[in-house]
C-alpha positions as a printed Julia matrix, in Angstrom:
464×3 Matrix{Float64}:
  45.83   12.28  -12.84
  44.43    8.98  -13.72
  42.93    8.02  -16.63
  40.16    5.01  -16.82
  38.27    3.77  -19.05
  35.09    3.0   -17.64
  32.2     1.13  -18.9
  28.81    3.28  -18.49
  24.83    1.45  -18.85
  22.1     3.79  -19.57
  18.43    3.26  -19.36
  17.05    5.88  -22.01
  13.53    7.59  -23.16
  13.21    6.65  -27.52
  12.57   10.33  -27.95
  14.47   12.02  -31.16
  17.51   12.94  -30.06
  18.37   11.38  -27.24
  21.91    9.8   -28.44
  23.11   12.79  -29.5
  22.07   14.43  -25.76
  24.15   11.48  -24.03
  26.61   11.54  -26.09
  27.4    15.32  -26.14
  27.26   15.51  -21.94
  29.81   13.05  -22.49
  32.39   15.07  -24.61
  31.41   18.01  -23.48
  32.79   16.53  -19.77
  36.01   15.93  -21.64
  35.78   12.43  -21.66
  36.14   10.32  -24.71
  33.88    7.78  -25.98
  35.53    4.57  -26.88
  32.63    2.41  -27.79
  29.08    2.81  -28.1
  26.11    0.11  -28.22
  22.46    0.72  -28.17
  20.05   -2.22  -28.09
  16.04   -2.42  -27.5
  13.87   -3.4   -24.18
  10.65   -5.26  -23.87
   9.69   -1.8   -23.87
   8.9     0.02  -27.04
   9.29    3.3   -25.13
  12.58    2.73  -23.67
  16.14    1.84  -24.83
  19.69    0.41  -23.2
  22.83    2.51  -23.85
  26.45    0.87  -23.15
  29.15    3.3   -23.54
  32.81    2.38  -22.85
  34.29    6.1   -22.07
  37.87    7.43  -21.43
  38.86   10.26  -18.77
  39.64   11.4   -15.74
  38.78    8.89  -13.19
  38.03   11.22  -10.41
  35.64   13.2   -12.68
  33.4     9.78  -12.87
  31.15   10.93  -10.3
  30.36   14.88  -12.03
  29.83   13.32  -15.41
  27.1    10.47  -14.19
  25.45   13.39  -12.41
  25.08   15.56  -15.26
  24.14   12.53  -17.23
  21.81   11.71  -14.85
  19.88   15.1   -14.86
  18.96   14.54  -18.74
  15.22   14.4   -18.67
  15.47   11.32  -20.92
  17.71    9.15  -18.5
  15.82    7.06  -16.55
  18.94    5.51  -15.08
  22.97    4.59  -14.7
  24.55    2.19  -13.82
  28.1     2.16  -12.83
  30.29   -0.69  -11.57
  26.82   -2.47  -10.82
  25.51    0.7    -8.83
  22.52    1.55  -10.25
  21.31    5.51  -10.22
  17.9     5.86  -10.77
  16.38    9.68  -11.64
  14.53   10.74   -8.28
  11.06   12.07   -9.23
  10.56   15.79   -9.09
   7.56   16.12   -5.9
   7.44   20.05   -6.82
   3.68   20.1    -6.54
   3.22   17.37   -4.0
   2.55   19.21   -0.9
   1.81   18.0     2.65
  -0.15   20.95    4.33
  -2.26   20.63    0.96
  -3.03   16.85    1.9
  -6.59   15.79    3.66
  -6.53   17.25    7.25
  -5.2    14.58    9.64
  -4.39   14.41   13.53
  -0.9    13.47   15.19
  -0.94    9.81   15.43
  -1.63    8.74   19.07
   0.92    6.46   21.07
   0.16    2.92   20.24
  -1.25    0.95   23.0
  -0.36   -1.89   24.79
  -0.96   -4.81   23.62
  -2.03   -3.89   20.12
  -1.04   -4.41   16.68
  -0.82   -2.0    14.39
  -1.09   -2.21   10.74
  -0.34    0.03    7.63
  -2.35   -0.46    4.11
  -1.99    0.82    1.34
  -4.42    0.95   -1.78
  -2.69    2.4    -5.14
  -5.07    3.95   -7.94
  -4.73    4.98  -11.08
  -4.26    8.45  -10.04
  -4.17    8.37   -6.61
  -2.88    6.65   -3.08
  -5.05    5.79   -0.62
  -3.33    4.82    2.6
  -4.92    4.04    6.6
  -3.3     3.06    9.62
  -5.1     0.87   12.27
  -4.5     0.08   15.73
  -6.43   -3.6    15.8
  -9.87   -2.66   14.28
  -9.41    1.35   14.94
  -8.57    3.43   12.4
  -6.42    6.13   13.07
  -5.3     7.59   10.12
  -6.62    7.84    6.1
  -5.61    9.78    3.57
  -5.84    9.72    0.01
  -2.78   11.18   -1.67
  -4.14   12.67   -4.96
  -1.33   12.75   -7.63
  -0.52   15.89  -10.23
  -0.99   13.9   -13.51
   1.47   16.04  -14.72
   3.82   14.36  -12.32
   2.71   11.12  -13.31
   3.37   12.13  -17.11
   6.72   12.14  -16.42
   7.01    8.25  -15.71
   6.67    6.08  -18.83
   5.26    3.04  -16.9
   3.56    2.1   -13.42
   6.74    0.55  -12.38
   8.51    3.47  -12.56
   5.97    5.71  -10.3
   7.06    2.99   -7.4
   9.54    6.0    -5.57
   7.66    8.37   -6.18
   4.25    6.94   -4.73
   6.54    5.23   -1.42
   8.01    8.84   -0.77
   4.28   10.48   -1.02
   3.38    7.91    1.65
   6.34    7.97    3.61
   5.61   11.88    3.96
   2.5    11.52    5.28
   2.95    9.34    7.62
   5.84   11.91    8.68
   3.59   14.93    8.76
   1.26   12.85   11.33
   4.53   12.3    13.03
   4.23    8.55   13.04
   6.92    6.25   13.28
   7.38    3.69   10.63
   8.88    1.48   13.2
   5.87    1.21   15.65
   4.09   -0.8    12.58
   3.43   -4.43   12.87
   2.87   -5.45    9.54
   1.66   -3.97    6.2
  -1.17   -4.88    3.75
  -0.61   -3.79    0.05
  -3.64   -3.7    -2.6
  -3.28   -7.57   -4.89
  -2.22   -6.99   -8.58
  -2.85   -8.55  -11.37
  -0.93  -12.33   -9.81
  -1.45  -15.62  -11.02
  -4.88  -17.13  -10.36
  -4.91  -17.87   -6.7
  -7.35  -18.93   -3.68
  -8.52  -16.34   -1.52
  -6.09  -15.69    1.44
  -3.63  -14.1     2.87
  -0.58  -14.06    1.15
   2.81  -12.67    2.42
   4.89  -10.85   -0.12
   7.83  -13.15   -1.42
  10.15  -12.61   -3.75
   8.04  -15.14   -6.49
   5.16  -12.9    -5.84
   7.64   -9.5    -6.43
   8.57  -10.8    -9.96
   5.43  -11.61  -10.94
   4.23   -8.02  -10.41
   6.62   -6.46  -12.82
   5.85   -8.65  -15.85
   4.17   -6.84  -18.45
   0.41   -7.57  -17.82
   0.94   -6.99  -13.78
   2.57   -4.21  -14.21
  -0.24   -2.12  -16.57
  -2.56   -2.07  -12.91
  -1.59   -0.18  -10.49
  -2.74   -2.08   -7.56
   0.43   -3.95   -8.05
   2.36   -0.98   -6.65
   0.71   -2.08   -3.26
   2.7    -4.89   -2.69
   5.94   -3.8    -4.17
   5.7    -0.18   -1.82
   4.29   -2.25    0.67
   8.11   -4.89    0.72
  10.34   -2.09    0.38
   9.02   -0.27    3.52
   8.34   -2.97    5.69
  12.28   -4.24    4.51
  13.76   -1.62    5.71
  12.27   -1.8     9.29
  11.72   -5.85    9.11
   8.11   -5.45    9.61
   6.6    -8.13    7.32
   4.02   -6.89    4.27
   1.04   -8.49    2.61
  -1.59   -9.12    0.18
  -5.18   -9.66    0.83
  -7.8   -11.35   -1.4
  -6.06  -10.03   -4.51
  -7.81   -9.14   -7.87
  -7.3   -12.8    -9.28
  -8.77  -14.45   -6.45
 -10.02  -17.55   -8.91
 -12.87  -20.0    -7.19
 -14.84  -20.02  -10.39
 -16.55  -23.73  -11.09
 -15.24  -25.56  -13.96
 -18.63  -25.16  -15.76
 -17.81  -20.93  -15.72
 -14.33  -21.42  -17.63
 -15.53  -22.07  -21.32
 -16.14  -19.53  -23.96
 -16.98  -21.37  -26.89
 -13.37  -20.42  -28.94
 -10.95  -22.99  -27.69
  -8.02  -21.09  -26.6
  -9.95  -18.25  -24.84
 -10.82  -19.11  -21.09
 -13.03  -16.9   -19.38
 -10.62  -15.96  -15.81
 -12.01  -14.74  -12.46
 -10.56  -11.18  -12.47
 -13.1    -9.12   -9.72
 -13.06   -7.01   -6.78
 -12.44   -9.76   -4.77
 -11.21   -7.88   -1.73
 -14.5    -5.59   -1.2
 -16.84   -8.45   -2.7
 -15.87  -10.87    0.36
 -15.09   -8.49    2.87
 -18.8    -7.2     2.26
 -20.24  -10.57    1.93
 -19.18  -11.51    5.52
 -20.53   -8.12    6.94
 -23.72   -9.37    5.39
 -23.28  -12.85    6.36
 -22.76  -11.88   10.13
 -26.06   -9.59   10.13
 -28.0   -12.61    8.96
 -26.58  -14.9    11.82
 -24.56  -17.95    9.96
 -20.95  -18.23    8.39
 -20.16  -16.4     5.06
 -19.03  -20.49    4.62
 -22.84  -21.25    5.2
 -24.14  -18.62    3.01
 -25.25  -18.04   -1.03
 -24.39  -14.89   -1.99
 -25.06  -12.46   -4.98
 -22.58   -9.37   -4.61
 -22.28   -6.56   -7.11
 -19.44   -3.75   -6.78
 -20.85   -0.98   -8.49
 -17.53    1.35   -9.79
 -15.91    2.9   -12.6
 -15.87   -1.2   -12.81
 -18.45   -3.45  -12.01
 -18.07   -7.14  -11.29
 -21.24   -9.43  -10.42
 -20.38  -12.65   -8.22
 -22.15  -15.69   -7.39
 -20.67  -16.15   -3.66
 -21.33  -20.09   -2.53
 -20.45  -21.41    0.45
 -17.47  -18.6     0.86
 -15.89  -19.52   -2.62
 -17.07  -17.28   -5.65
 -17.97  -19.91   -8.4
 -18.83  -17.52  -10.69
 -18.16  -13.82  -12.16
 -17.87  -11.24  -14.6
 -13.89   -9.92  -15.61
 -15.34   -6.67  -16.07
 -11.19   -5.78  -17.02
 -11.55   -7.79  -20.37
 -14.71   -6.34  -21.33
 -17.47   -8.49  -19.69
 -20.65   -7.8   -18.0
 -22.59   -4.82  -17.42
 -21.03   -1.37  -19.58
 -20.33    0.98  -16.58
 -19.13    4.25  -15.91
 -15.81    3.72  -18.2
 -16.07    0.61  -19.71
 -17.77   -1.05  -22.67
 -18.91   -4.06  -20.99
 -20.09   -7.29  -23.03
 -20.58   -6.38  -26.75
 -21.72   -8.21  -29.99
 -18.66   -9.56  -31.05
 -19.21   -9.72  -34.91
 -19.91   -5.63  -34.89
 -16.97   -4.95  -32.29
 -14.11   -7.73  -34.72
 -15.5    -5.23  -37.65
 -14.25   -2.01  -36.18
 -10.6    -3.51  -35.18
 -10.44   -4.87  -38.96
 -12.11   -1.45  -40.53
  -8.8     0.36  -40.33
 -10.12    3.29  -38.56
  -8.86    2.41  -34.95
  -5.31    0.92  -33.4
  -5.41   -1.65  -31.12
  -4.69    0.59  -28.53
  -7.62    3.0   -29.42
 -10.05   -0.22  -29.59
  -8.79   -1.15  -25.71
  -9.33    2.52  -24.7
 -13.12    2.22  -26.08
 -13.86   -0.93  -24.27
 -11.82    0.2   -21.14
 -11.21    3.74  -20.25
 -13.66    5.67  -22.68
 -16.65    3.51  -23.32
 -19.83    3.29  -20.94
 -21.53    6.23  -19.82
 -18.29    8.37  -20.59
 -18.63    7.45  -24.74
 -22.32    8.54  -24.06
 -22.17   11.62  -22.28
 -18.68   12.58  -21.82
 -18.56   12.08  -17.98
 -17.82    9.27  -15.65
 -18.96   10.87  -12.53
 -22.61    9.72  -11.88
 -23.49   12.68   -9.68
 -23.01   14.59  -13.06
 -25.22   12.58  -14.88
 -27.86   12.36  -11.68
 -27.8    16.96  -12.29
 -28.06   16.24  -16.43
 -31.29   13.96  -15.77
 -33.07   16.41  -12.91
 -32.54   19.25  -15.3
 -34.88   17.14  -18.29
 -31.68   14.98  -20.26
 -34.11   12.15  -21.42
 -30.9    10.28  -23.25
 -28.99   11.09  -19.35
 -32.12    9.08  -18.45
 -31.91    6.73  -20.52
 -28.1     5.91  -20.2
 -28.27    5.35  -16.69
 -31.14    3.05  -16.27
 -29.67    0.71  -19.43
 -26.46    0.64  -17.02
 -29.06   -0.57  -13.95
 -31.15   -2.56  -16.25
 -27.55   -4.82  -17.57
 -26.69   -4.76  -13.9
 -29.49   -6.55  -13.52
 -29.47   -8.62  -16.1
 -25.64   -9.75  -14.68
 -27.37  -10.68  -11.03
 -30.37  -12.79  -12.65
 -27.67  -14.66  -14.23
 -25.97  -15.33  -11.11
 -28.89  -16.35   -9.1
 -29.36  -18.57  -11.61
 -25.68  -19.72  -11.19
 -27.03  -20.51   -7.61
 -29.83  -22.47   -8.94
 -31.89  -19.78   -7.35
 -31.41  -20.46   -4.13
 -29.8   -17.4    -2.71
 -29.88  -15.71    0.92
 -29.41  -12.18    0.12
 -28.54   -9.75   -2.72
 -25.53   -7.2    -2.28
 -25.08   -3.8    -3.67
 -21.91   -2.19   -3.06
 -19.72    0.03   -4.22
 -19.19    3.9    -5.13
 -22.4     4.26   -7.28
 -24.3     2.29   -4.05
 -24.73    6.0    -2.84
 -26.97    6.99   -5.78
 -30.6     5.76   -4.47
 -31.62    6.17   -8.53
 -29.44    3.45   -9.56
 -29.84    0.84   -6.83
 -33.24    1.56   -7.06
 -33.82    0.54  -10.54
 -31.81   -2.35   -9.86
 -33.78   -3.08   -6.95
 -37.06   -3.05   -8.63
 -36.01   -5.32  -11.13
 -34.42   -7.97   -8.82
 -35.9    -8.39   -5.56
 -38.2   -10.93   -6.48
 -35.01  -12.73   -6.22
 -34.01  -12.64   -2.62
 -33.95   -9.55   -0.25
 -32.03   -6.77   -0.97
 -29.03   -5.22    0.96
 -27.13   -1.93   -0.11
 -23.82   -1.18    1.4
 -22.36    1.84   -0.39
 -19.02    2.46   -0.58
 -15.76    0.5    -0.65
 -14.65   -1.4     2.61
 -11.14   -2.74    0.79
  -9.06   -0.77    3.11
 -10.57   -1.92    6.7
 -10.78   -5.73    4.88
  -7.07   -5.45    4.17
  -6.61   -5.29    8.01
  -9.22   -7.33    8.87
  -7.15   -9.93    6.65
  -3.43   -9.55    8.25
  -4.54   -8.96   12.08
  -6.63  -12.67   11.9
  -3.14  -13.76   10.97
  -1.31  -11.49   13.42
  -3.74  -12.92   16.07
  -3.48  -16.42   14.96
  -7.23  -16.84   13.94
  -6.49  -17.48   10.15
  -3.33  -19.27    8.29
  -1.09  -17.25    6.31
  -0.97  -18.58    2.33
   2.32  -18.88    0.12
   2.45  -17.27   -2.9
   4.22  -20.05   -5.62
């Protein structure tokens, strides 16, 4: 029998105990360990293991195994072949998915194109044969599966094999697609466009600030299927679509810089819809379109460039259904420095837990809509302050367009409450006319994006 001393690379949970688990699989394998090194990651979370061990050679493969199944090993690596811990899909479930229909045989002439929209606890896919969809789903996640990843990153497999699934169960084959359009992450500041996915644009995903969204799982999913079969993947119009005027950049502190972080992808995909009904180019037009979500970003569209708008992300703008939005600054640099919060606490007030959730303890509108028609004054009173600042946030911008502005765009999940637009209507149609377009249209204007590129009616953009 031979014996081989093999050098062993672990990627490791910082829970207690987790040496002492590694190293006990090890001798318990009858292997010995001849050196040991453990070093940090960029990760607070997450540790590197090297381990020189001594055995049987042919044993190599049952020990890495066992390792492997150590619910704090993320990964080995081996001789440069990396293991990485396959996600447990116990509770995902196709039958328990959205009812769907057997994909139909793709026509003649036609191209066919896959996107694919990751949220924070869900993933929204559709398939589209030119303009036609059909096939959507929206793949809601177990958050107790998700617990079990310490990053977005690491939820990549899992979310591509929920996908891959589904596209299964419709009995649809991955190799009929033409090309693929991921959901934008948090990129460099770019024009609007459409970008193929390159390997620049790949690394710039997984740095630490991308990598916290995940929309950049679009892109990244988006690559490894369409590498597999050859089929080419892209971005459309991603979050940090920046057009903003120089005159929008300054804060006042030198060394903050306001940035153009927005729905970019549902803001101009909407603002040409609108721009077609009134008869003249989106490139023609002036523009004042407000997404109305769990975020809300208010842009001052020009001429097809968006010189102007609220990074509702950083804290900005109207407060919404989870977020703070703008806040007196003296009051808010009090409570970081009062002792009473951590930084991350202090981010989860201004972005997960603040808005209409710190007031009421819901997010969901339609909750708050049942709390005010059964006599909540303060319900009341909470939702028309969010209309009133929404309002506030599209005065500014038609000012931004020196008030010269063709129409006034409400879109958006919270578009379907009538309440809420209509507040907001009252208070700003003396403006310019009024247009409500509920909902979210980012899925059909990620197609809309690759087939004018597929077609040869708009120019593909490099990512650098």
């Amino acid at each position: 029998m031979e014996i081989k001393t093999q050098c062993v690379q672990l990627t490791v949970k910082n829970i207690p105990g987790v040496l002492g688990r590694v190293v006990g699989q090890i001798r318990n394998e009858g292997w010995n360990i001849k050196r040991l090194f453990v070093d940090e990651t960029s990760d607070p979370g997450i540790s590197q293991m090297e381990i020189n061990i001594e055995g049987i050679n042919s044993k190599l493969a049952l020990v890495t195994e066992r390792m492997l199944n150590i619910d704090c090993v993320i990964s080995i690596t081996v001789d440069g072949n990396q293991r990485v811990k396959k996600p447990k899909l116990l509770h995902f479930d196709v039958k328990k998915m959205e009812k769907t229909v057997v994909a139909p045989q793709k026509p003649e002439n036609c191209y066919r194109i896959l996107t694919i929209n990751p949220g924070s606890t869900s993933t929204k896919y559709a398939v589209y044969d030119n303009e036609q969809m059909i096939s959507s789903q929206t793949i809601r996640h177990d958050k107790a599966i998700l617990s079990q990843f310490s990053s977005i990153e690491e939820q990549k497999d899992y979310r591509k094999i929920c996908i891959v699934q589904a596209l299964a169960s419709i009995q649809l084959e991955i190799s009929t697609l033409d090309a693929i359009a991921g959901r934008g992450g948090l990129l460099k500041p770019i024009e609007s466009g459409t970008y193929l996915v390159n390997a620049t644009m790949l690394e710039d995903l997984k740095v630490d600030i991308a990598a916290v969204h995940a929309s950049a799982l679009g892109a990244i999913i988006g690559n490894e299927i369409g590498t597999a079969y050859n089929i080419p993947a892209y971005v459309v119009d991603p979050i940090v679509v920046d057009e903003m005027d120089r005159n929008a950049k300054l804060t006042g502190i030198p060394g903050i810089e306001r940035v153009s972080i927005f729905h970019a992808l549902n803001q101009k995909a909407i603002a040409r819809k609108v721009a077609a009904k009134l008869g003249k180019p989106y490139e023609n037009c002036r523009l004042v379109v407000a997404h109305l979500g769990g975020g809300i970003t208010v842009g001052a569209h020009r001429y097809g460039r968006v010189i102007d708008v609220n990074d509702a992300l950083s804290g900005e703008g109207a407060f919404t259904p989870e977020r703070s939005g703008s806040i007196p600054a003296v009051p808010l640099i009090k409570m970081c420095f009062s002792g009473e919060y951590t930084m991350d606490e202090m981010l989860d007030k201004v972005i997960k837990n603040g808005g209409v959730q710190a007031y009421l303890g819901t997010n969901d509108v339609r909750q708050v809509e049942k709390m005010i028609n059964s006599g909540d004054e303060f319900a009341a009173l909470v939702l028309d302050s969010m209309a009133y600042q929404v309002s506030k946030e599209i005065g500014a911008m038609c000012a931004v367009l020196e008030g010269n502005v063709d129409t006034i765009i409400l879109t958006g999940g919270l578009g379907y409450s009538n309440r809420f637009t209509g507040v907001i209507k009252q208070r700003v149609d003396k403006f310019a006319p009024v247009e409500v377009i509920p909902g979210e249209n980012e899925m059909f204007a990620m197609m809309e994006g690759v087939l004018g590129v597929l077609r040869g009616e708009r120019s593909v953009s490099v990512y650098e």
